[in-house]
C-alpha positions in Angstrom: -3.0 10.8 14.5 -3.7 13.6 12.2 0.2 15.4 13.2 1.7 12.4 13.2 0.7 11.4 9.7 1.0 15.0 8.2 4.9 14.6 9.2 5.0 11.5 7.7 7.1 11.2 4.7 7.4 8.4 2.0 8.0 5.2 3.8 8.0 6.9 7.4 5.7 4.8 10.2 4.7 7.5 12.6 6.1 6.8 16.3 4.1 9.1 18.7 6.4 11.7 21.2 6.8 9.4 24.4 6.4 5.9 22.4 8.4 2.7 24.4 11.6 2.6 23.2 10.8 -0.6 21.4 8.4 0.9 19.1 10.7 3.4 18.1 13.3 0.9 17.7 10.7 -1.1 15.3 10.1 2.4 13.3 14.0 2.8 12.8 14.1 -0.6 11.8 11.4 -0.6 8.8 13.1 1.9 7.7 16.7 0.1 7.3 14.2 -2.3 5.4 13.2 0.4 2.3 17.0 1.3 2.7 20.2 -0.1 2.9 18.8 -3.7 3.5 16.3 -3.8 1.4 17.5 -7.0 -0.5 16.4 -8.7 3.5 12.5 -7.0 2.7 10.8 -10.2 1.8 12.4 -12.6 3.7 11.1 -10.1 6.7 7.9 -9.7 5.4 7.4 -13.7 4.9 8.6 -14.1 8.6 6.2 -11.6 10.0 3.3 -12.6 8.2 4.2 -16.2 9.0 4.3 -16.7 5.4 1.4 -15.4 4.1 2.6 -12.2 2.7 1.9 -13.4 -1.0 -1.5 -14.5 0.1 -2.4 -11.3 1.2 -1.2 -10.0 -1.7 -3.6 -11.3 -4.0 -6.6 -8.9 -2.3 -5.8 -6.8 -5.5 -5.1 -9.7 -8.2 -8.8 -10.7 -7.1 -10.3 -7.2 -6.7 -8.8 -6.3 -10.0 -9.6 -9.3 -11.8 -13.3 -9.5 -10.7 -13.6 -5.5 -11.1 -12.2 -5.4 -14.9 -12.4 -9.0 -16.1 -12.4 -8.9 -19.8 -14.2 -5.7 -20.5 -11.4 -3.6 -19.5 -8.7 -5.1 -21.1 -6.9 -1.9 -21.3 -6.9 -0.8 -17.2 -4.3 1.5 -16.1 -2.6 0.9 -12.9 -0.3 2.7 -10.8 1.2 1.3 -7.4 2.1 3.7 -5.0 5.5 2.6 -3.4 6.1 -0.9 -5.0 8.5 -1.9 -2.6 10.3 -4.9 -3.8 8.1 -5.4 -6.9 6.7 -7.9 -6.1 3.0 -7.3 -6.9 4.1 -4.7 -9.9 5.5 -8.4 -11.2 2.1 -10.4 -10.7 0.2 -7.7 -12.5 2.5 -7.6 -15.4 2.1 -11.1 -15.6 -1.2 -10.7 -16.3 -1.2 -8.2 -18.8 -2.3 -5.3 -17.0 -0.9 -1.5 -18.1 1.1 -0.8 -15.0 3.2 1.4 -13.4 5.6 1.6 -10.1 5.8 4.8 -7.7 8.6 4.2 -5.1 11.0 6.9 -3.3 13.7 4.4 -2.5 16.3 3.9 -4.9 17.4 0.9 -3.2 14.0 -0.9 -4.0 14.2 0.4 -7.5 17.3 -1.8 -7.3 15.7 -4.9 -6.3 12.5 -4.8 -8.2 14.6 -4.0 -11.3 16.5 -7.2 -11.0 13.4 -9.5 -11.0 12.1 -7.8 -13.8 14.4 -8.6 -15.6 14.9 -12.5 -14.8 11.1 -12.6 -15.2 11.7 -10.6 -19.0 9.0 -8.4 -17.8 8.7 -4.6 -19.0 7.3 -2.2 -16.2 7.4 1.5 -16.1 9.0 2.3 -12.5 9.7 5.8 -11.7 11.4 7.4 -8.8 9.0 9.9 -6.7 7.0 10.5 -4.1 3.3 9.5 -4.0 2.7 13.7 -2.1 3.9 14.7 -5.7 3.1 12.3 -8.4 4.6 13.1 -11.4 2.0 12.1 -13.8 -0.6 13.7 -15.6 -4.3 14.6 -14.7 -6.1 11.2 -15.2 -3.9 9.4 -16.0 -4.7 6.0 -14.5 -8.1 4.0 -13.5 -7.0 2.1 -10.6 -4.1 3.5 -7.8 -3.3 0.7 -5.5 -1.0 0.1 -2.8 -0.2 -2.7 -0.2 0.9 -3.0 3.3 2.0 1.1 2.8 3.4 2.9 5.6 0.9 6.4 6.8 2.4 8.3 3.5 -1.2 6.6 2.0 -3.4 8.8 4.4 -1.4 11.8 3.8 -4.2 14.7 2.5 -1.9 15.3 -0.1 -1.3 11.6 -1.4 -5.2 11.2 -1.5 -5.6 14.8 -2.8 -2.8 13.7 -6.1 -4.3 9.9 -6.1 -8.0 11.7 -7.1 -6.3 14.2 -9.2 -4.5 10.9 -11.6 -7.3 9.0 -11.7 -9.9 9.1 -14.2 -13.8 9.0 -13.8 -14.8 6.0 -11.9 -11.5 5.2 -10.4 -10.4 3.6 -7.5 -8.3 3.7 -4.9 -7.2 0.1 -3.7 -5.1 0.2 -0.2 -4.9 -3.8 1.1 -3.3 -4.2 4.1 -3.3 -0.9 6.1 -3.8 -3.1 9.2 -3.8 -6.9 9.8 -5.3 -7.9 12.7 -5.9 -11.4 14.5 -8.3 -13.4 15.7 -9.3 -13.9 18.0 -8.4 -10.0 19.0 -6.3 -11.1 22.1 -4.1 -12.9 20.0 -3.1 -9.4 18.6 -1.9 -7.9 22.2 0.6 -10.8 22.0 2.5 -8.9 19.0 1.3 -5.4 18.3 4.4 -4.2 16.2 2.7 -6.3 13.3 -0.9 -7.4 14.2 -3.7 -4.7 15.5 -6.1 -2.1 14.6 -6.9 1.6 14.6 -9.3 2.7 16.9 -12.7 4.1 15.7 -11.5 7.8 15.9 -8.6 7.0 13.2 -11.0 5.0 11.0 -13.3 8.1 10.7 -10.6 10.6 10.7 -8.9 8.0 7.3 -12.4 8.4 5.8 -12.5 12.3 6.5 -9.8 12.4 4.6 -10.6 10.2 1.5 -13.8 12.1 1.4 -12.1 15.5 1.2 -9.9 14.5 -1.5 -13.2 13.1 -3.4 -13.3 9.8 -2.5 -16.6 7.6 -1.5 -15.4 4.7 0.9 -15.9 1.0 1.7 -14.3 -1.3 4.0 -13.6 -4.8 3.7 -11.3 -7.8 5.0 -10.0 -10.2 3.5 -10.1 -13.6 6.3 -6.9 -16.0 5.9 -7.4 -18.3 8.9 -7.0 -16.8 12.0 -5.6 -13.2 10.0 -8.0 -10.5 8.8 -6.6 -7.6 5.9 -7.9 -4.8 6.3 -9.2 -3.7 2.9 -9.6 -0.2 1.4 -11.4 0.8 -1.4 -11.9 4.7 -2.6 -13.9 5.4 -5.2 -13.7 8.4 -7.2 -17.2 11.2 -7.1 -15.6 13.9 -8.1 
């Protein structure tokens, strides 16, 4: 795991050598998604997720809301690769400070279109979340959903602790959905399954390198479970 995710670059899935040529098939494919056809991104996502992407999606609206509620009016937030906007949207809705990391120009594309139908103001820059180009603490909360293995990289963790400022947190939702019950998840393990307990402990290795204390949850949606990440800056 560990060589596959160090070669991984922005919106890269990691196919092991030797993988079926359906999985590597499914890898080229997500990638068409954050490129040339990333206008088809959330009518894929809604059909995978048998429609529950948005759902999902409030993990961080909730986490957020309950963390900051009205004493931190002023919470800065970064989202690391915002995809189609989509959640960079909800937050501005809301009021909070925000701003979009995302190496695809074609997504840029997209999410700048609904900004603008929705008259909504959002700082979006082009990059890459191994080189953030932002200043030492410059943010309170990083978050990030459904990413591709670019959010374990040592060096996206090691720049996520460097941006944030004391106390912050790291907020990945949707690093893995599984179902339930688990056989259900064999039936379709492109979209649905877990890492195995090695890879959990080699994620949290990581987070704690880069400064980061860890806690799992999951967020239940019928027979779905989200796997939730939070990483909270110690030093």
């Amino acid at each position: 795991m560990a060589g596959d995710m160090a070669r991984s670059s922005a919106h890269e899935l990691p196919v092991r050598a030797g993988a079926p040529w359906w999985v590597r098939l499914y890898g080229w494919a997500c990638q068409r998604l954050y490129h040339e056809l990333a206008w088809g991104y959330d009518w894929v996502s809604l059909v995978v997720s048998a429609g529950r992407w948005s759902v999902w999606r409030q993990c961080v609206l909730r986490h957020l809301e309950a963390d900051a509620g009205a004493q931190r009016p002023d919470l800065r937030i970064l989202e690391l690769g915002f995809g189609t906007g989509e959640l960079l949207l909800a937050l501005a809705r809301r009021g909070f400070a925000v701003t979009g990391l995302e190496p695809s120009a074609a997504m840029h594309a997209v999410t700048a279109r609904k900004l603008e139908r929705a008259q909504q103001s959002v700082a979006c820059v082009q990059g890459m979340a191994q080189a953030q180009p932002f200043a030492d603490a410059t943010f309170d909360r990083i978050v990030s959903t459904f990413p591709a293995a670019f959010i374990v990289d040592e060096q996206t963790l090691a720049e996520s602790a460097r941006l944030l400022a004391e106390d912050g947190q790291l907020i990945v939702v949707g690093l893995w959905v599984r179902l339930q019950p688990r056989w259900l998840g064999a039936l379709v393990p492109l979209f649905y399954g877990e890492p195995d307990p090695k890879q959990k402990l080699e994620i949290e290795a990581r987070l704690a390198r880069a400064g980061f204390a860890v806690e799992w949850r999951e967020q239940v949606d019928g027979p779905f479970a989200v796997a939730v990440l939070i990483g909270r800056k110690v030093r």
